[in-house]
C-alpha positions in Angstrom: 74.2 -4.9 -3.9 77.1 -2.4 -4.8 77.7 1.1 -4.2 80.7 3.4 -4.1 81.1 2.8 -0.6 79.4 -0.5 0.8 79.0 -3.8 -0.6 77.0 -6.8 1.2 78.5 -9.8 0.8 77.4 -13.7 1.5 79.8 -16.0 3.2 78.8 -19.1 4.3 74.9 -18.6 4.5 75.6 -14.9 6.6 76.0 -11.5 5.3 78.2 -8.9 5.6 78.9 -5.6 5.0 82.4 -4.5 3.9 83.4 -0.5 3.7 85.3 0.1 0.2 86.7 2.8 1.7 88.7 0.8 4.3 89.7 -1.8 1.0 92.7 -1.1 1.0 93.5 -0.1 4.6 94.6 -2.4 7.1 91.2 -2.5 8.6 89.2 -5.4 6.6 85.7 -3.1 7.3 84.0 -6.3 8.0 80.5 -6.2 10.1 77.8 -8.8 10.4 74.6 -7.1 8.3 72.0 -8.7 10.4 72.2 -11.7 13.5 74.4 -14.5 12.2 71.8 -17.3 10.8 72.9 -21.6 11.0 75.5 -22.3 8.6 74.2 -25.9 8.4 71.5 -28.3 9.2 69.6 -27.5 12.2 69.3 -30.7 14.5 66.9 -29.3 17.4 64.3 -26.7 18.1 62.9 -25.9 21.4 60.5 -23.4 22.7 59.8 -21.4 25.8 56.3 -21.9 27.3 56.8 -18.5 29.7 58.4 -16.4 27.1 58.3 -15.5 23.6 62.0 -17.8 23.2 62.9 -20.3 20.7 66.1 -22.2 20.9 68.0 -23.7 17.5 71.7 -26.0 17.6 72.9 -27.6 14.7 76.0 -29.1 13.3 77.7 -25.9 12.3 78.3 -26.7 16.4 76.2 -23.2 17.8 73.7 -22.8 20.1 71.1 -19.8 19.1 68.9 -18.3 21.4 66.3 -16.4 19.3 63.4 -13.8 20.4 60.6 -14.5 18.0 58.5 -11.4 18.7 60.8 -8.9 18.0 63.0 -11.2 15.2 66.3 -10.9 17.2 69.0 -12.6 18.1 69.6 -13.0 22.1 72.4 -14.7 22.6 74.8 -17.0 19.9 77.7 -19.7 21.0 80.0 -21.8 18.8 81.5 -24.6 20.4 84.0 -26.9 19.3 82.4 -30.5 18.4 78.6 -30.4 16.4 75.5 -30.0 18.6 72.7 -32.7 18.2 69.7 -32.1 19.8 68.5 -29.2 22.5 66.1 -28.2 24.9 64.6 -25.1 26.9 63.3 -25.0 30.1 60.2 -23.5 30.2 61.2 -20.5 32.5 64.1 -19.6 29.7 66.8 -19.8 32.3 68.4 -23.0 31.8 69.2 -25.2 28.3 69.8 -28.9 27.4 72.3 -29.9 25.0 73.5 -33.0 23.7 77.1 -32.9 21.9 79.3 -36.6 21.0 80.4 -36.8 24.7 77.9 -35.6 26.9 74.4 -34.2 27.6 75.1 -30.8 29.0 72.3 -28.8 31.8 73.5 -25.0 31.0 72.6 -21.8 32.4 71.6 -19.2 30.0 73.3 -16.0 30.9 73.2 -12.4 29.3 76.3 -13.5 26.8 76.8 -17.4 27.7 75.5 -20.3 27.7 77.1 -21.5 30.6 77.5 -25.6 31.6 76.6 -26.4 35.6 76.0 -30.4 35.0 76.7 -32.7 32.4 75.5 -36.5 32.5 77.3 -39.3 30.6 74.5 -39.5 27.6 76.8 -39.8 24.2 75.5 -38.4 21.3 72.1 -37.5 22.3 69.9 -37.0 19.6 66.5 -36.1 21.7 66.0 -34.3 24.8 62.9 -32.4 26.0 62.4 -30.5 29.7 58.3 -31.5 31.1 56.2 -29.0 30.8 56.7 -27.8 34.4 60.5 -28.0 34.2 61.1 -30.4 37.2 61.9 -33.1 34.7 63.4 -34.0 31.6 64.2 -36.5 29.5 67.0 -37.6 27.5 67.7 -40.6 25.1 70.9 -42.6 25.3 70.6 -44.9 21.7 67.3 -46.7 22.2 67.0 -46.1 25.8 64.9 -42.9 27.5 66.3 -41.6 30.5 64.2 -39.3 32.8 66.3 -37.2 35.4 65.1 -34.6 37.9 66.2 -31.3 37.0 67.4 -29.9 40.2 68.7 -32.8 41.9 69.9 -34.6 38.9 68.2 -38.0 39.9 67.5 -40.8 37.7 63.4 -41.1 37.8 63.3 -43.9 35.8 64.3 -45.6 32.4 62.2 -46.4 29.6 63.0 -49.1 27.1 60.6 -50.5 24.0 62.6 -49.1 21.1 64.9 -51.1 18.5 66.3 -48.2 16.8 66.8 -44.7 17.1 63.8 -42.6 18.8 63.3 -39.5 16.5 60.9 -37.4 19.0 60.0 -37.2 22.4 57.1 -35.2 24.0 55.7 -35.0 27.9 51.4 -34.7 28.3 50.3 -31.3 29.5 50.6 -33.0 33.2 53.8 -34.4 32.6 52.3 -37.8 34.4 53.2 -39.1 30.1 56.1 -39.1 27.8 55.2 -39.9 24.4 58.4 -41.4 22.2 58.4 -42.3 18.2 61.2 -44.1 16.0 62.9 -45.4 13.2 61.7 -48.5 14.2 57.7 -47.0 13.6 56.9 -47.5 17.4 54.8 -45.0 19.1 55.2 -45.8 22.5 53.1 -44.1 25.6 55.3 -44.0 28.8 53.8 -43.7 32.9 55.8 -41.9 35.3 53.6 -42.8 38.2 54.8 -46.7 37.9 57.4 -46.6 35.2 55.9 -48.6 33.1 54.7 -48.7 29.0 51.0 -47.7 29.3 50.9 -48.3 25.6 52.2 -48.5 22.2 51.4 -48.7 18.2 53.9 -50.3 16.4 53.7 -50.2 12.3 57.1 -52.0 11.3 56.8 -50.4 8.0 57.3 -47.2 8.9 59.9 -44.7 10.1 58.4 -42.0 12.5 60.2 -38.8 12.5 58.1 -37.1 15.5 55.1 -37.1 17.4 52.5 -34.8 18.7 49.7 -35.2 21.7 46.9 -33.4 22.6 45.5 -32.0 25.6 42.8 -34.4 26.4 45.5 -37.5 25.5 43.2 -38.9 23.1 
């Protein structure tokens, strides 16, 4: 769209509005026509139970903290290796991310995301806070790893998977965390004893996520 004095242009999946007047000036009259949207796959999606908050990463390597009842943008970070997977805490005050090195807690501030822990979890593909926040869980390959949020504990390990887990989601009394794979298990975790409470494996199949519902049936 083209007028004497403002074109919109599209770079890299964002537009932009230049000022024609400024052309030839040594000001490039460049501004950002509307929040800056993912350049690139998006590889996680979280969102807030306590607040109308959903969180995006991806590998154009941002993190994108998005208010989805008034369609704005909150708060945007690039950082400097891809970001795999991502999770927010249901209060909306704290972020997990997983990058190639490490699984990073992070605080969410007015214009940061902001890292306070980071656990040694390469390439973590799947994380997910419990539904209360006190917990969350992480996968490292084909293992599930459940830490305490505040005091950064190891609650227990989980492992039943051959491949990689695609999905990971906690029962509305976070006493169950539900995993899926690649290699088409569906596998029903107990954090009272540790232990597999049960499991549906279908070898044939290649499970990209699960769901559960509120009565766990």
């Amino acid at each position: 769209d083209i007028n004497s004095r403002v074109d919109i242009l599209h770079v890299d999946c964002q537009l932009f509005t230049i000022n024609m007047e400024d052309i030839n000036s040594r000001q490039n009259g460049l501004s950002l026509l509307c929040p800056a949207f993912h350049c690139a796959p998006i590889t996680g999606m979280s969102l807030c139970r306590r607040k109308p908050l959903l969180i995006t990463s991806s590998t154009d390597k941002t993190l994108q903290l998005w208010d989805y009842e008034n369609y704005t943008q909150e708060l945007r970070k690039e950082f400097t290796e891809e970001v795999y997977s991502v999770s927010l805490h249901p209060s909306g005050l704290f972020a997990l991310a997983g990058f190639n090195d490490k699984l990073r807690l992070m605080n969410i501030l007015i214009d940061d995301f902001s890292t306070f822990k980071e656990f040694n979890i390469r390439a973590c593909r799947e994380c997910a806070f419990s539904n209360g926040g006190h917990l969350f869980a992480a996968t490292n390959f084909n293992l599930i790893q459940v830490y305490h949020t505040y005091t950064f504990e190891l609650v227990a390990s989980f492992k039943g998977h051959s491949a990689r887990i695609r999905s990971l989601v906690w029962s509305n009394d976070d006493k169950r965390l539900i995993s899926s794979g690649m290699d088409g298990g569906v596998y029903e975790w107990l954090l009272k004893n540790n232990q597999r409470g049960g499991d549906c494996v279908v070898k044939a199949a290649q499970y990209s996520s699960a769901v559960i519902s509120a009565d766990l049936k």
